[in-house]
C-alpha positions as CSV (number, residue, x, y, z in Angstrom):
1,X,20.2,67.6,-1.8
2,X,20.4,70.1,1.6
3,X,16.6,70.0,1.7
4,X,16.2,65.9,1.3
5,X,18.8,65.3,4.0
6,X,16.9,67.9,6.4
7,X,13.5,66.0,5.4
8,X,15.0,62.4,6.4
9,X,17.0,63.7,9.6
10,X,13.4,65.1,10.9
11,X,11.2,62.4,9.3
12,X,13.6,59.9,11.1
13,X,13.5,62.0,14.7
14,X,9.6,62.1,14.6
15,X,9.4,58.8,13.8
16,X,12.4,57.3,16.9
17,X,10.1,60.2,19.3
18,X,6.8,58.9,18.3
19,X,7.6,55.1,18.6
20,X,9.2,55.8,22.1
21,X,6.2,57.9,23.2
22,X,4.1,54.6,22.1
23,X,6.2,52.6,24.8
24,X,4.9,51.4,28.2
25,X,8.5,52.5,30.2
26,X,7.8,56.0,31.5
27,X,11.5,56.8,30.8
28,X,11.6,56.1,27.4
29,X,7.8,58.2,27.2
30,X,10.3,61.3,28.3
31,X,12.7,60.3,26.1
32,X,10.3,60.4,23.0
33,X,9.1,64.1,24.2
34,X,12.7,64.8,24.0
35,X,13.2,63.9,20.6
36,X,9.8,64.6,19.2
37,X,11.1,68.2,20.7
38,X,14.3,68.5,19.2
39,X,13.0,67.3,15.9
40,X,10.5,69.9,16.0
41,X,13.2,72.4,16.5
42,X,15.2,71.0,13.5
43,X,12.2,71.5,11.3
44,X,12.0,74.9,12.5
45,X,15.7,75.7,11.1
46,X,15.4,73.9,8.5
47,X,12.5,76.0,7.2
48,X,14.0,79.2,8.9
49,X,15.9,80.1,5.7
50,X,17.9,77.5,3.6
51,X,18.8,78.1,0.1
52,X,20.6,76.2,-2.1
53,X,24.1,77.6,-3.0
54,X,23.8,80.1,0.6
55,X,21.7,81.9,3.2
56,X,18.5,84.9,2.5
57,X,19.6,88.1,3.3
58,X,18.3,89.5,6.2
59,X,15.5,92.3,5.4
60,X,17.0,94.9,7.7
61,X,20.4,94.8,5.6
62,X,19.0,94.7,2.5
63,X,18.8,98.0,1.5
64,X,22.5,98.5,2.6
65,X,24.3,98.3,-0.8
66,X,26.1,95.6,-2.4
67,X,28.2,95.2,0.5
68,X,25.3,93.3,2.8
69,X,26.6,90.5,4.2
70,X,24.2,86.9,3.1
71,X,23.2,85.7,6.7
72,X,20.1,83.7,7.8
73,X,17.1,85.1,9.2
74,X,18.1,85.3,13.8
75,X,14.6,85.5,14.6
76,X,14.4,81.7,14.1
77,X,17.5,81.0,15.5
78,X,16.5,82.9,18.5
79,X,12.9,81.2,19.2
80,X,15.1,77.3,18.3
81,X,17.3,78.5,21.3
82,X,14.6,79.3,23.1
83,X,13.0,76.5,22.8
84,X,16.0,73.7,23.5
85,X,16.1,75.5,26.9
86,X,12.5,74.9,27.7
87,X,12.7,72.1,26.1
88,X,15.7,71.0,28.6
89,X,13.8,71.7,31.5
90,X,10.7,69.9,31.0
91,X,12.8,67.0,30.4
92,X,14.7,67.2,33.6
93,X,11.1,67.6,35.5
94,X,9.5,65.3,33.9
95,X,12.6,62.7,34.5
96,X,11.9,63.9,38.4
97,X,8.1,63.1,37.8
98,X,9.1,60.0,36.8
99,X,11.7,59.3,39.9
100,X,8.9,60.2,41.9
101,X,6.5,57.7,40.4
102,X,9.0,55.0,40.8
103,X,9.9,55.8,44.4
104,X,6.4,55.4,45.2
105,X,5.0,52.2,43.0
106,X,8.7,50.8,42.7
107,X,8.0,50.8,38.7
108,X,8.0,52.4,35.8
109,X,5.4,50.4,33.3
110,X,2.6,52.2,32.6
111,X,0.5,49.6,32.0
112,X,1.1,48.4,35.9
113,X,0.6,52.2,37.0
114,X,-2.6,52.0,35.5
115,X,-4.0,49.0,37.3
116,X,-3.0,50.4,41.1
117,X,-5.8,53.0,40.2
């Protein structure tokens, strides 16, 4: 059940990234990279380590006895982190690309962008 909500949640962020990247509003564009992103990132935990009934036990304390604790892998936690905070700053400069573009054409359609060649 875990596994077909995970599946829906990211099938449902690459879909709302991918039809905003397809839009002509350079805003929403950024907004698509965002989610596309973030649903990249859930995709990434979700196939970091989820079992049903718990968590893997890490390889460095499996040889530890029966007293290991049953935690998730960090390693993928760590590069997901990683990646929201890059993930946060190309959205913020790209939302400044995009402030720039409109101070200077006074839009933000594509389409019209294109044609000012």
């Amino acid at each position: 059940m875990t596994a077909f909500v995970l599946a829906l949640v990211v099938g449902a962020l690459f879909a709302l990234g991918t039809f905003l990247l397809l839009r002509r509003d350079l805003i929403r564009v950024v907004w698509g990279l965002a989610i596309v992103s973030q649903a990249a990132n859930v995709y990434l935990l979700a196939m970091g380590g989820i079992v049903e009934g718990g968590f893997e036990t890490v390889p460095v304390l499996a040889g530890h006895g029966e007293g290991a604790p049953q935690t998730a892998d960090p390693l993928v936690q760590a590069l997901v982190l990683t990646a929201i905070v890059i993930g946060f700053g190309m959205t913020a400069f790209a939302l400044v690309l995009s402030y720039r573009v409109y101070e200077e054409h006074d839009t933000l359609d594509a389409s019209e962008l294109g044609d000012r060649g």
